[in-house]
MIKEZA-30007 format. One record per atom (N, C-alpha, C): residue in three letters; x, y, z. Coordinates in steps of 0.05 Angstrom, whole numbers, plus 32768, in hexadecimal, padded with zeros to 4 digits. Example, Ala and Ser with C-alpha at 12.3 -4.5 7.8 and 13.67 -1.06 7.14 Angstrom:
<nupas>
ALA81087F8E809C
ALA80F67FA6809C
ALA81087FBE809C
SER81017FD3808E
SER81117FEB808F
SER81028001809D
</nupas>
This chain:
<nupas>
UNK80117FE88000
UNK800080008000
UNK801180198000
UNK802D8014800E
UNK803980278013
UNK804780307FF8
UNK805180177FEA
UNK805A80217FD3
UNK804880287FBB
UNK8033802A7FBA
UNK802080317FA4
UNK801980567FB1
UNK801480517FC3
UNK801980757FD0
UNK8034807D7FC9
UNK803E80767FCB
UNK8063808F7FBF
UNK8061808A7FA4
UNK8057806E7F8E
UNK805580777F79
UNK803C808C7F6C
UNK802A808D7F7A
UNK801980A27F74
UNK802280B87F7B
UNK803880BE7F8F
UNK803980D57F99
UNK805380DE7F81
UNK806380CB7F7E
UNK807480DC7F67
UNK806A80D87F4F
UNK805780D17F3E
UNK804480D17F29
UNK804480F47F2F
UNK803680FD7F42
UNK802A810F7F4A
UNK8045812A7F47
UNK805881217F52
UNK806C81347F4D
UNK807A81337F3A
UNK8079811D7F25
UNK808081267F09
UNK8072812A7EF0
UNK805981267EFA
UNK8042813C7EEA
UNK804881537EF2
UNK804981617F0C
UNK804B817D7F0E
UNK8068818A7F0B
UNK807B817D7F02
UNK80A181817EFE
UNK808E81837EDE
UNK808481717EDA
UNK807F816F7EB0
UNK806E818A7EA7
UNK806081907EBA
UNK804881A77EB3
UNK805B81C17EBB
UNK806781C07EC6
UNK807781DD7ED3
UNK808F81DD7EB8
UNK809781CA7EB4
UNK80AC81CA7E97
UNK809E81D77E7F
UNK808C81C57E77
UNK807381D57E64
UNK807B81E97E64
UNK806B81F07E7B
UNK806782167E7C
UNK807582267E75
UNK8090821F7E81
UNK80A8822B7E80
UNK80B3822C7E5F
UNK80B182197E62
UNK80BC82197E38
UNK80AE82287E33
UNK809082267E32
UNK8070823B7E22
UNK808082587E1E
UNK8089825E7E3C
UNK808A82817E46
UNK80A882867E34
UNK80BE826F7E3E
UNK80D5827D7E27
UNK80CE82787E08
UNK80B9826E7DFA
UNK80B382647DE1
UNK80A8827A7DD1
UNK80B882817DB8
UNK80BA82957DA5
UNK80A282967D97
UNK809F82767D8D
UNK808282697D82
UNK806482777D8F
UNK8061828E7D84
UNK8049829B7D92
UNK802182937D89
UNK802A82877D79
UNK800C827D7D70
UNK800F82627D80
UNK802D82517D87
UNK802182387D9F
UNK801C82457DB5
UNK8031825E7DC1
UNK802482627DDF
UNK8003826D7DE1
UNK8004827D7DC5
UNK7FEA827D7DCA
UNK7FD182697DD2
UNK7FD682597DC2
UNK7FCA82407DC8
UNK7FD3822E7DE6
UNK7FE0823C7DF3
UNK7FE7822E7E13
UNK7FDA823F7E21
UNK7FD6825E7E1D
UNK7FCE826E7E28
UNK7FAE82657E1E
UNK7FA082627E0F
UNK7F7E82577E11
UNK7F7F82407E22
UNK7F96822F7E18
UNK7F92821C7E2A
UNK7F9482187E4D
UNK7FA482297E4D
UNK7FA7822E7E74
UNK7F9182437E75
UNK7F7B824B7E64
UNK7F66825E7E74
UNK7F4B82497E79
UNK7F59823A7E5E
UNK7F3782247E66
UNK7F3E82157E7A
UNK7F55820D7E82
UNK7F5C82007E9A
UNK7F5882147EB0
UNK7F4C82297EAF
UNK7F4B823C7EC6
UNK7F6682397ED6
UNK7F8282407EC4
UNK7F9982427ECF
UNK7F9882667EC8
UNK7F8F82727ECD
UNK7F8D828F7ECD
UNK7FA9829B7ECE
UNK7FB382A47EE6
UNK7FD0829D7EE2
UNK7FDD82A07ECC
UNK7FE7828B7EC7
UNK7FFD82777EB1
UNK7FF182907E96
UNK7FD282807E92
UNK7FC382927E79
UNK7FC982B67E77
UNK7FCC82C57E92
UNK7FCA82DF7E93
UNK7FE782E37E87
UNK800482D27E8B
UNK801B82DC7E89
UNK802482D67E71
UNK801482B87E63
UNK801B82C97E47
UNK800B82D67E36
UNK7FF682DC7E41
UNK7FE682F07E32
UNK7FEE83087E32
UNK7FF283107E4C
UNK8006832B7E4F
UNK801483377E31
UNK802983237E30
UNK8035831F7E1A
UNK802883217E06
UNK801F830F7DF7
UNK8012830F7DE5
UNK800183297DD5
UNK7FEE832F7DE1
UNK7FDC83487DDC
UNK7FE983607DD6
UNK800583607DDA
UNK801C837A7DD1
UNK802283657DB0
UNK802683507DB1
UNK803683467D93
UNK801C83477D82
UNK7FFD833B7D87
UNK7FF383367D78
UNK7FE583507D75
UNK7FE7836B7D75
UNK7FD683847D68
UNK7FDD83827D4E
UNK7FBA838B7D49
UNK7FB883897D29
UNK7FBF836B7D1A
UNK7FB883507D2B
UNK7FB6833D7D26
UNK7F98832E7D27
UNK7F9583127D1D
UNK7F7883077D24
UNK7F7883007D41
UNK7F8F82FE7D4F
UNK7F8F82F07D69
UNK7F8983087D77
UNK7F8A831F7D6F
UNK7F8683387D89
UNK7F7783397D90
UNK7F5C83447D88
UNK7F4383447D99
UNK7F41832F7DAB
UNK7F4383117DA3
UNK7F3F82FC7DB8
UNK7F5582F97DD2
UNK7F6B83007DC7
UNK7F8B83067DDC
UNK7F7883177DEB
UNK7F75832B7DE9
UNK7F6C83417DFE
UNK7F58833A7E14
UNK7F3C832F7E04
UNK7F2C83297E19
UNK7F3183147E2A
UNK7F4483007E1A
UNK7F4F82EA7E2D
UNK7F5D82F47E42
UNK7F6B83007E44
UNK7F8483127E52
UNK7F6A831C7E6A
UNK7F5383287E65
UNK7F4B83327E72
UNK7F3983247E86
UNK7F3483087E80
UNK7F1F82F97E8A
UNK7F3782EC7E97
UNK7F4C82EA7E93
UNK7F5F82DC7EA6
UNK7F5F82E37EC3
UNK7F6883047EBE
UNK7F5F83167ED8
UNK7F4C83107EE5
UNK7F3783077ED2
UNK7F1C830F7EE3
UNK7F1B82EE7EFE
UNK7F2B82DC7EE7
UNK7F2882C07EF4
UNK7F3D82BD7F06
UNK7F4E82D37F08
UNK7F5E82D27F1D
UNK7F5282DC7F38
UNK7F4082EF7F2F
UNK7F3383057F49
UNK7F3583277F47
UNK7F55831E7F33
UNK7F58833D7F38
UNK7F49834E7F23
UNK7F35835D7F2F
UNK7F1E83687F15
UNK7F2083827F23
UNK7F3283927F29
UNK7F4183A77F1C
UNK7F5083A97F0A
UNK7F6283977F01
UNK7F7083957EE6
UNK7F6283827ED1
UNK7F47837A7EE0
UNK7F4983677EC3
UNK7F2483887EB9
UNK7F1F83917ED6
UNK7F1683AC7EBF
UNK7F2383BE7EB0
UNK7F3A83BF7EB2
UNK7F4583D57EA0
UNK7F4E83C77E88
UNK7F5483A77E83
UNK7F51839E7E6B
UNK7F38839E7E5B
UNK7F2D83977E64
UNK7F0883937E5F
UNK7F0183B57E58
UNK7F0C83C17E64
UNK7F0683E37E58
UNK7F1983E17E3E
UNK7F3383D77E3B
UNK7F4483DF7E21
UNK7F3B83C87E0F
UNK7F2E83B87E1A
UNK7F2383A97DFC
UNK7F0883BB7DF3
UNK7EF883C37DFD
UNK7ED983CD7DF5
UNK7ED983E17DE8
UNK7EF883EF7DF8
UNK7EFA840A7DEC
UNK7F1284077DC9
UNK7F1F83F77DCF
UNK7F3383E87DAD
UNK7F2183DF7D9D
UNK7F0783CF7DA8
UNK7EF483BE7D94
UNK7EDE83C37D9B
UNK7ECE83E07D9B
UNK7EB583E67DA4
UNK7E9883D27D9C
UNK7EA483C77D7B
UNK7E9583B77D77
UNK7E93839A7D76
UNK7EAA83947D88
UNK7EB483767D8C
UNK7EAB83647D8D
UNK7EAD83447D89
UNK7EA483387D8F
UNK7E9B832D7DAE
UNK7EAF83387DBA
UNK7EB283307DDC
UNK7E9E83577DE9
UNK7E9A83677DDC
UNK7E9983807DE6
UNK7E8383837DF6
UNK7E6583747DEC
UNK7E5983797E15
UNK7E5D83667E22
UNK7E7183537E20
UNK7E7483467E34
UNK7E9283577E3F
UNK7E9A83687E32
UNK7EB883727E43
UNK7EA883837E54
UNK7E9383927E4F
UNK7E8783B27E52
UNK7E7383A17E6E
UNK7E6C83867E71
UNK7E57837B7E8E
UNK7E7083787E9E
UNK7E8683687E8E
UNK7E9883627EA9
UNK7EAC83747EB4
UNK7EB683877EA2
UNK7EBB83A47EB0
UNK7EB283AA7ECA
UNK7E8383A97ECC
UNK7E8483BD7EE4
UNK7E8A83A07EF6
UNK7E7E83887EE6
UNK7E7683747F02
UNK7E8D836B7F10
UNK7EAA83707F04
UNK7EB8835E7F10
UNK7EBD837D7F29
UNK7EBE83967F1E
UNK7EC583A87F35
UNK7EAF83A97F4B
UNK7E91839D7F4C
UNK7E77839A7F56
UNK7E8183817F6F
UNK7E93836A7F5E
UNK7E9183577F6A
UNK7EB183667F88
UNK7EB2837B7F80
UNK7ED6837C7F8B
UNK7ECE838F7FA3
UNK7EB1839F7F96
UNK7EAC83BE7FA5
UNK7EAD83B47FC6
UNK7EBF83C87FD5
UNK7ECB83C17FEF
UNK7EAE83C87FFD
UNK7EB583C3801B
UNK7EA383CD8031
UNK7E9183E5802F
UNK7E7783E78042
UNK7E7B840A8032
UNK7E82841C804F
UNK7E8B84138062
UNK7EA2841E806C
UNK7EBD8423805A
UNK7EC88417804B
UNK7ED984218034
UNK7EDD84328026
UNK7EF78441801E
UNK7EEF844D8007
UNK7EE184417FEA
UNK7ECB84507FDF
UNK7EB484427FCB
UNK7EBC84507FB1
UNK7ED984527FA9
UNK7EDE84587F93
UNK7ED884487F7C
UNK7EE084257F8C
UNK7EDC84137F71
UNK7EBC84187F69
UNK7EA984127F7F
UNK7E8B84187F78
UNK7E8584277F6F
UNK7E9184427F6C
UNK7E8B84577F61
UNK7E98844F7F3E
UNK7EAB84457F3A
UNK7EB584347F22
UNK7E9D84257F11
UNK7E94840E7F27
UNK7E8383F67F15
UNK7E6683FF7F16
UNK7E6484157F2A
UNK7E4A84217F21
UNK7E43842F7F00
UNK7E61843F7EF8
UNK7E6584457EE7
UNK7E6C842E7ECA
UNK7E7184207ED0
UNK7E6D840A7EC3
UNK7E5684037EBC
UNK7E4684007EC7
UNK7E3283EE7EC5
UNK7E1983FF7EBC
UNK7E1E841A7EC4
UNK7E0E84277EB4
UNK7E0984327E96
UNK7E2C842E7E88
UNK7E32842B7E67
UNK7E2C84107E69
UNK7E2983FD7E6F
UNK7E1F83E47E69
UNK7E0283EC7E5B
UNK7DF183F17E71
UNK7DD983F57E71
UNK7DD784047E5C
UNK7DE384267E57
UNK7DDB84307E43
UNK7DE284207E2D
UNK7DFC84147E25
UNK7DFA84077E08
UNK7DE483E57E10
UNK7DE383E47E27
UNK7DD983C87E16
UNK7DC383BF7E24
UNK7DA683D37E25
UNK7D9383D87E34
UNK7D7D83BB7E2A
UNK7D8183A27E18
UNK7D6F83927E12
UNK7D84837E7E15
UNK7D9A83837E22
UNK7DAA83697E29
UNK7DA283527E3B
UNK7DA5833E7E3A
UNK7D9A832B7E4F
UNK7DA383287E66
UNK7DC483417E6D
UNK7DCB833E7E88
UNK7DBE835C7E8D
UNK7DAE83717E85
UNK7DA183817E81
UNK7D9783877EAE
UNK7D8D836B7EA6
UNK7D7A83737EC0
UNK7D87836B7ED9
UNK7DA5835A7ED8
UNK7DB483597EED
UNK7DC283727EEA
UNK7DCD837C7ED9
UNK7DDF839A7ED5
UNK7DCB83A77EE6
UNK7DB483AE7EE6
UNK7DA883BF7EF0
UNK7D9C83B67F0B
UNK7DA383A17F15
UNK7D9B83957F31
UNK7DBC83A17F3E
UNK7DC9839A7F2C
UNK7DE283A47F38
UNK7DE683BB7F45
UNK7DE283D27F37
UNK7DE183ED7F31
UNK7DCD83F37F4B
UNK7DB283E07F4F
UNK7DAC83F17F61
UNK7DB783EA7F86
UNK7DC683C97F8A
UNK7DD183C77F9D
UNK7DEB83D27FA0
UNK7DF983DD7F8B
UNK7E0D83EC7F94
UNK7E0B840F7F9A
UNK7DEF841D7F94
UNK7DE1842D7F9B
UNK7DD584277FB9
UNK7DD384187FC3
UNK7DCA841A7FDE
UNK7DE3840F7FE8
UNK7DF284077FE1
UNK7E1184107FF5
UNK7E1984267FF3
UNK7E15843C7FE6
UNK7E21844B7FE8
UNK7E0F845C7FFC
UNK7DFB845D7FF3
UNK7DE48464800A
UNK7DE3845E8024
UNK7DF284428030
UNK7DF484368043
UNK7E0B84438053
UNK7E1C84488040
UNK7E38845C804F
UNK7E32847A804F
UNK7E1F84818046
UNK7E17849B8052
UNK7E04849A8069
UNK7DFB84898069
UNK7DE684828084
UNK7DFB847C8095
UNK7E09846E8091
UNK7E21847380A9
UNK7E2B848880B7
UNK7E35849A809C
UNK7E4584B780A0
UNK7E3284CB80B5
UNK7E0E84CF80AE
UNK7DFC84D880BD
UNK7E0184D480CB
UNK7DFC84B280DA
UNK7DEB84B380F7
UNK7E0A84B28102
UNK7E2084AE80FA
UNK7E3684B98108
UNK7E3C84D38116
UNK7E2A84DE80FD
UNK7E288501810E
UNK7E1B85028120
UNK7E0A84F8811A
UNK7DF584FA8136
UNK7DFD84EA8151
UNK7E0B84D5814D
UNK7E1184CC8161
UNK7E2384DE8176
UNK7E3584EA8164
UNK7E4684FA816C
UNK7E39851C8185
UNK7E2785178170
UNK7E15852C8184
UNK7E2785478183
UNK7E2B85508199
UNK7E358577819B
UNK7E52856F81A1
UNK7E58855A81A0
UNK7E77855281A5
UNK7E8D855D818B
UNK7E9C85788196
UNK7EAF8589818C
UNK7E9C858F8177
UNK7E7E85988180
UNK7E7085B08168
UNK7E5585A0816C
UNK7E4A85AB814E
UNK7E2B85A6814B
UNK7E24858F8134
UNK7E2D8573813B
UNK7E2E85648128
UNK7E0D85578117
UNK7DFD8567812C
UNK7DE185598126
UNK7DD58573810D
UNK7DE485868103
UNK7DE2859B80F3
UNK7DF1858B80D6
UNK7E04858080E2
UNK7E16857080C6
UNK7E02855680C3
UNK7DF5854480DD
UNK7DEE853480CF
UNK7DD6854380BA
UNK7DC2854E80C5
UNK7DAF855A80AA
UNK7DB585578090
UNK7DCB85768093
UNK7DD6856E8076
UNK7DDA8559806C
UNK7DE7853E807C
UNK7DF1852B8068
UNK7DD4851C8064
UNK7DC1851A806B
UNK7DAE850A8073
UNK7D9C851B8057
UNK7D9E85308054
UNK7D928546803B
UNK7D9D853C8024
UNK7DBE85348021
UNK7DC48534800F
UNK7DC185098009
UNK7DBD84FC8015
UNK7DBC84EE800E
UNK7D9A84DE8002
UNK7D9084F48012
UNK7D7284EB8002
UNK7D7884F47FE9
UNK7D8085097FE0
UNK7D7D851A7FC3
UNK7D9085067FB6
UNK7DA584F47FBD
UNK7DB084E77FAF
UNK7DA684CB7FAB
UNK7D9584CB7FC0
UNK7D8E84A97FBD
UNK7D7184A97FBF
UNK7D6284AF7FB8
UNK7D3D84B97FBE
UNK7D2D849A7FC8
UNK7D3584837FBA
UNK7D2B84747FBC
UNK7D36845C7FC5
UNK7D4F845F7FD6
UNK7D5A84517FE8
UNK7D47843C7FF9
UNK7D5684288007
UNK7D49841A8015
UNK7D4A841E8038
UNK7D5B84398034
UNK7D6084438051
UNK7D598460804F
UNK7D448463803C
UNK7D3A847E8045
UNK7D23847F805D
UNK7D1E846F806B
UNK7D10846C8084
UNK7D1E84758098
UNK7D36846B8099
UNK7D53847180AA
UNK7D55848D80A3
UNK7D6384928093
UNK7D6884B18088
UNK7D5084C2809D
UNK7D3884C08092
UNK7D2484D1809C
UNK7D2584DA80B6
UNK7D2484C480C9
UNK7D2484BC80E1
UNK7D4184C780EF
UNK7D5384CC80E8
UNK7D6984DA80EF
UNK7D6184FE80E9
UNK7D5784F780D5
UNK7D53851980CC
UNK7D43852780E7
UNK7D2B851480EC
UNK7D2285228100
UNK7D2885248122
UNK7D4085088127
UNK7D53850A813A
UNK7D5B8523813F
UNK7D6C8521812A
UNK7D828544812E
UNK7D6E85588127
UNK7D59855A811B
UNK7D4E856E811E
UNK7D40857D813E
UNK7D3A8562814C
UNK7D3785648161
UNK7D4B856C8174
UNK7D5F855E816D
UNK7D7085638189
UNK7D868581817C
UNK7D8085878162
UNK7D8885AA8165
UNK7D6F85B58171
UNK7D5B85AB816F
UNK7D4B85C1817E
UNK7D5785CD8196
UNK7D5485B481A5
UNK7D5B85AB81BF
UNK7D7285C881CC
UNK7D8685CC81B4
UNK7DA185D781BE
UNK7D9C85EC81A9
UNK7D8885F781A5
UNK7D8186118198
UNK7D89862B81AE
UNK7D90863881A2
UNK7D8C865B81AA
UNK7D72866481AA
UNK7D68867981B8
UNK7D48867B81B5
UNK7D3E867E819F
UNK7D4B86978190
UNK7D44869E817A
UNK7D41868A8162
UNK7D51866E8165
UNK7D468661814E
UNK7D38863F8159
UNK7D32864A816F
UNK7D2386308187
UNK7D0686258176
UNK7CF4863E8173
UNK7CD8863E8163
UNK7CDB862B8147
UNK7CF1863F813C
UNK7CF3862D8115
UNK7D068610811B
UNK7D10860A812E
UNK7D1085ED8135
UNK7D0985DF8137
UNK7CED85E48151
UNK7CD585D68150
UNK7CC785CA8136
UNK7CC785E88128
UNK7CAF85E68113
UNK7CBF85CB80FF
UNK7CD985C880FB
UNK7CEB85BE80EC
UNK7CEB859F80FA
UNK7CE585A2810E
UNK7CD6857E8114
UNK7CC1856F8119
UNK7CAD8591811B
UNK7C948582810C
UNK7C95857880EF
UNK7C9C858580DC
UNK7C95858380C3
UNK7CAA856B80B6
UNK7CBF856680BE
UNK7CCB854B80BF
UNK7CB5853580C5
UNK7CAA853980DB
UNK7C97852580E0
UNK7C85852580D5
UNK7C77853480C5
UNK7C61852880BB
UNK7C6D852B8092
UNK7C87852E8093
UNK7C928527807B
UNK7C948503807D
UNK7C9E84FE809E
UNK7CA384E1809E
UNK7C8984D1809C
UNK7C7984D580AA
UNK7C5C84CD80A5
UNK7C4B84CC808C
UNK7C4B84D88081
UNK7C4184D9805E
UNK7C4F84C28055
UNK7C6E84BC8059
UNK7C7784AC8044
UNK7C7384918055
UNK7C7984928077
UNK7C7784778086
UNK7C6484718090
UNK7C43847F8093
UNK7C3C848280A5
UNK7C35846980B9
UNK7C3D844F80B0
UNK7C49843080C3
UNK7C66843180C9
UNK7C72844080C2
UNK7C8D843C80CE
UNK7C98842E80DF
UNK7CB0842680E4
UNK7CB7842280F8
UNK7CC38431810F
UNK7CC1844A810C
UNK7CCD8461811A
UNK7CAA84768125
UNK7C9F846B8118
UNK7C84847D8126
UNK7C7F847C8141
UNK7C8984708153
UNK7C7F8474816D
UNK7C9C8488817C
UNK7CB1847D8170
UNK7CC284978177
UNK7CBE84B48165
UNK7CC484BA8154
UNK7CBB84D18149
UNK7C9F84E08155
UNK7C8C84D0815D
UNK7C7784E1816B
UNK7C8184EE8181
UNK7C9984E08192
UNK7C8E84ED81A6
UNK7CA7850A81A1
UNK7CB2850C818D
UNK7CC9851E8182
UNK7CB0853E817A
UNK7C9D85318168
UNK7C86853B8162
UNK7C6B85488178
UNK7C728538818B
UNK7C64854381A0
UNK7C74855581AE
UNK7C87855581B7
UNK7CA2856181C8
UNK7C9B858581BD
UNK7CA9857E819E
UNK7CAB859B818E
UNK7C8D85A88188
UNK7C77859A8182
UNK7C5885B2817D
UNK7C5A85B68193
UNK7C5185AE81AB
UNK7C5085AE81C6
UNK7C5F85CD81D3
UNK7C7885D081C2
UNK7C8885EA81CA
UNK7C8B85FD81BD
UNK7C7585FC81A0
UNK7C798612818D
UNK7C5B862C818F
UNK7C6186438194
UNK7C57865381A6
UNK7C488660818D
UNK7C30866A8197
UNK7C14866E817F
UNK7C2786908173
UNK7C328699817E
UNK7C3986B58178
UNK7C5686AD8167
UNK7C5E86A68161
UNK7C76869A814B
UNK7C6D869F8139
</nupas>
């Protein structure tokens, strides 16, 4: 038993001494229509890798050849099967944009945004890449609005829209948490809480949004000067019955009343 295990096991290590030789010859080999053909062949082997380094190569020898268009998008799907879909989007952008009318060209122009969709970090993160495959995915859409990945592009588009939405709901109720600590942070959350409805109207956290608006609207009252104590009030009634029109089941309606009771309760008939 014992010796049929060490012959399998060096079977095993001179298939992989024989396959590492291969390679090696492929990469020093002048013969560029065989490596090409090693290079399809290590991509359908999903040896990504191997396939990316002599493609590398390749896609510089073969411009203005029949092998180019296909060198390129190969080159670029290698990336993608490696993971790394930051570089394999900026191939996927120089094929679409070399062969606008390519054969591979909405499939370079889907996996552009999706592979940066599949990469887009935390949204604690910086959301540059998202801000990238959002952009992607929206020239998708414009050129290829009866495509059949049509309606995932656009499922896409709108979950990477409510991350970004999600890290501004962060940035808010951070202000607010923060409260009057080194200033008036419940004045900054507003604003951000203003600007992210107008950016996102139909979010899935515009309930949240709302419901902060009329937090800090409240608790500036709270730490008002006299003179603007009255138009504070008035500024969390009308929050509240902005939130009510759109929730009036909410999940925040039994707190917001009593925010709403607090402020009419103190706004004086002579104002």
């Amino acid at each position: 038993m014992k010796k049929i295990v060490f012959l399998w096991m060096m079977s095993l290590v001179l298939l992989t001494f024989s396959a590492c030789g291969e390679y090696n010859k492929i990469l020093k080999s002048t013969d560029y229509e065989q490596k090409y053909s090693y290079a399809k062949k290590y991509f359908n082997a999903k040896q990504y890798t191997k396939s990316a380094t002599l493609l590398e190569e390749l896609v510089t020898i073969f411009k203005g050849t029949k092998n180019a268009e296909e060198s390129l998008y190969l080159l670029a799907q290698s990336y993608y099967g490696q993971k790394d879909y930051q570089t394999a989007s900026q191939y996927f952008n120089t094929y679409y944009t070399t062969y606008p009318k390519g054969e591979y060209t909405e499939l370079a122009r889907f996996y552009s945004g999706y592979g940066l969709y599949l990469d887009s970090p935390d949204p604690r993160l910086d959301q540059k890449q998202t801000y990238e495959a959002i952009n992607q995915m929206q020239l998708y859409m414009e050129y290829y609005p009866q495509s059949e990945r049509a309606k995932q592009a656009q499922d896409i588009l709108f979950e990477l829209q409510e991350k970004l939405a999600y890290k501004e709901f962060m940035a808010a109720r951070l202000y607010y948490n923060l409260g009057t600590y080194m200033g008036n942070n419940y004045l900054s959350c507003v604003i951000a809480v203003q600007n992210a409805l107008k950016d996102y109207p139909y979010s899935k956290y515009r309930e949240d949004f709302m419901v902060l608006m009329i937090r800090s609207k409240y608790e500036l009252a709270l730490v008002s000067v006299e003179e603007r104590l009255q138009g504070r009030y008035r500024e969390v009634v009308d929050e509240y019955f902005n939130y009510m029109n759109e929730f009036p089941e909410g999940k925040y309606v039994k707190e917001i009343q009593r925010y709403y009771e607090y402020a009419n309760s103190h706004i004086t008939s002579a104002y």
